[in-house]
C-alpha positions as a Markdown table, in Angstrom:
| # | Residue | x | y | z |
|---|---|---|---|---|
| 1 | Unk | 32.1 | -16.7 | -32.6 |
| 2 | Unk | 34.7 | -14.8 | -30.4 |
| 3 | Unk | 32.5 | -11.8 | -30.0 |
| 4 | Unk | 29.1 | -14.0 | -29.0 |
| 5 | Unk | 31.9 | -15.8 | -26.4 |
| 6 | Unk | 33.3 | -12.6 | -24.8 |
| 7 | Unk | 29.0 | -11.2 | -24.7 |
| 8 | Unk | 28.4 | -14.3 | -22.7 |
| 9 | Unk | 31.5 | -13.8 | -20.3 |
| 10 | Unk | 30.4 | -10.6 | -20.0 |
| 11 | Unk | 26.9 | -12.0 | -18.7 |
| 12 | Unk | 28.6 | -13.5 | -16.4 |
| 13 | Unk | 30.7 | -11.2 | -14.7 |
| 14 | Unk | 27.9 | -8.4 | -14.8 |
| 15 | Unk | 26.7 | -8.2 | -10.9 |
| 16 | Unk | 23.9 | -5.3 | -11.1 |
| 17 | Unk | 21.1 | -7.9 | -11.6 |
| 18 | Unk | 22.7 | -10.0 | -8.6 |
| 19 | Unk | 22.8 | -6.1 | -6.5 |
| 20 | Unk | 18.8 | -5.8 | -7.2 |
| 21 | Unk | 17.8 | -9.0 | -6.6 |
| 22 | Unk | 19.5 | -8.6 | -3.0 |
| 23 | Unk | 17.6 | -5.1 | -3.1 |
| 24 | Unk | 14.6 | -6.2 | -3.8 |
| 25 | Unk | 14.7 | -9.4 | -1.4 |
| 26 | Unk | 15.5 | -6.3 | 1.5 |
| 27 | Unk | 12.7 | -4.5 | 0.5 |
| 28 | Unk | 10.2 | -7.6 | 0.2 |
| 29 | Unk | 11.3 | -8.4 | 3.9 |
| 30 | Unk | 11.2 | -4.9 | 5.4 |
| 31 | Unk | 7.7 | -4.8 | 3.8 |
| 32 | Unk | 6.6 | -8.0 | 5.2 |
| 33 | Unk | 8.0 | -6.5 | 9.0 |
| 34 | Unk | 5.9 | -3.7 | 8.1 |
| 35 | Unk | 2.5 | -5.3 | 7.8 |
| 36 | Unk | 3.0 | -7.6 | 10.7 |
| 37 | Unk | 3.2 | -4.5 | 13.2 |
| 38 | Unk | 0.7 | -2.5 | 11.6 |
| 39 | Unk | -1.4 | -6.0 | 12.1 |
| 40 | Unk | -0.1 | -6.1 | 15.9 |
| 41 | Unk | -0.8 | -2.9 | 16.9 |
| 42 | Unk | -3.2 | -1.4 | 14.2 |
| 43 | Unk | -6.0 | -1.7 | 16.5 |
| 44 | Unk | -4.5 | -0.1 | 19.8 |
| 45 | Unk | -3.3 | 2.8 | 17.8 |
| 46 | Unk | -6.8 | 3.4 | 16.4 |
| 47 | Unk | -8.0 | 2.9 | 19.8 |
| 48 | Unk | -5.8 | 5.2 | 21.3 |
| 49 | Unk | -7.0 | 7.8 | 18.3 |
| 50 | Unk | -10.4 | 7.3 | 18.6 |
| 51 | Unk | -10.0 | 7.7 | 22.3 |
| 52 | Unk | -8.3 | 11.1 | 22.3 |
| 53 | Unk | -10.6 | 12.5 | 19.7 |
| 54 | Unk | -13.6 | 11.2 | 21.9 |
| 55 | Unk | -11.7 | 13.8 | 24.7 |
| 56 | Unk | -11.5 | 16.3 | 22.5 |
| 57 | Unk | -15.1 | 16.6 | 21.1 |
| 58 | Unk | -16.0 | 16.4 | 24.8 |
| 59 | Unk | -13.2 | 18.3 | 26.9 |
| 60 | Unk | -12.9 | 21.1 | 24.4 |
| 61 | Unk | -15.1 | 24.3 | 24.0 |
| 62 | Unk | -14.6 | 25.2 | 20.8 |
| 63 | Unk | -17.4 | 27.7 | 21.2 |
| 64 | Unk | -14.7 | 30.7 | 22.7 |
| 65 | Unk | -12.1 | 30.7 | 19.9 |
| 66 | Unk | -10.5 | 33.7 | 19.4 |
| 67 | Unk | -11.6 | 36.4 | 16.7 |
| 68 | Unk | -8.4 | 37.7 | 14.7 |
């Protein structure tokens, strides 16, 4: 009985599942900050993108490169 009684106060006093939980609570939230950005300014970026490469396919000869 003494050694089931000094398992459970061991339990008790053991903090790694305590440490991950907080880990995993960090990472849910940094996650969640993520997506709400990427939702906020997903579309400009790909705008912006789409934009430059539109300059690109028309601003740039790519006819002339150098041989070499």
């Amino acid at each position: 009985m003494e050694n089931v009684k000094n398992l459970l106060i061991s339990l008790h006093n053991d903090e790694d599942g305590a440490t991950a939980t907080e880990y995993i609570i960090l990472l849910v939230l940094i996650a969640c900050f993520v997506i709400m950005i990427v939702k906020a300014f997903g579309g400009t970026v790909a705008k912006k993108f789409q934009d430059a490469n539109t300059d690109v396919k028309t601003n740039v000869d790519f006819s002339s490169r150098p041989t070499g």
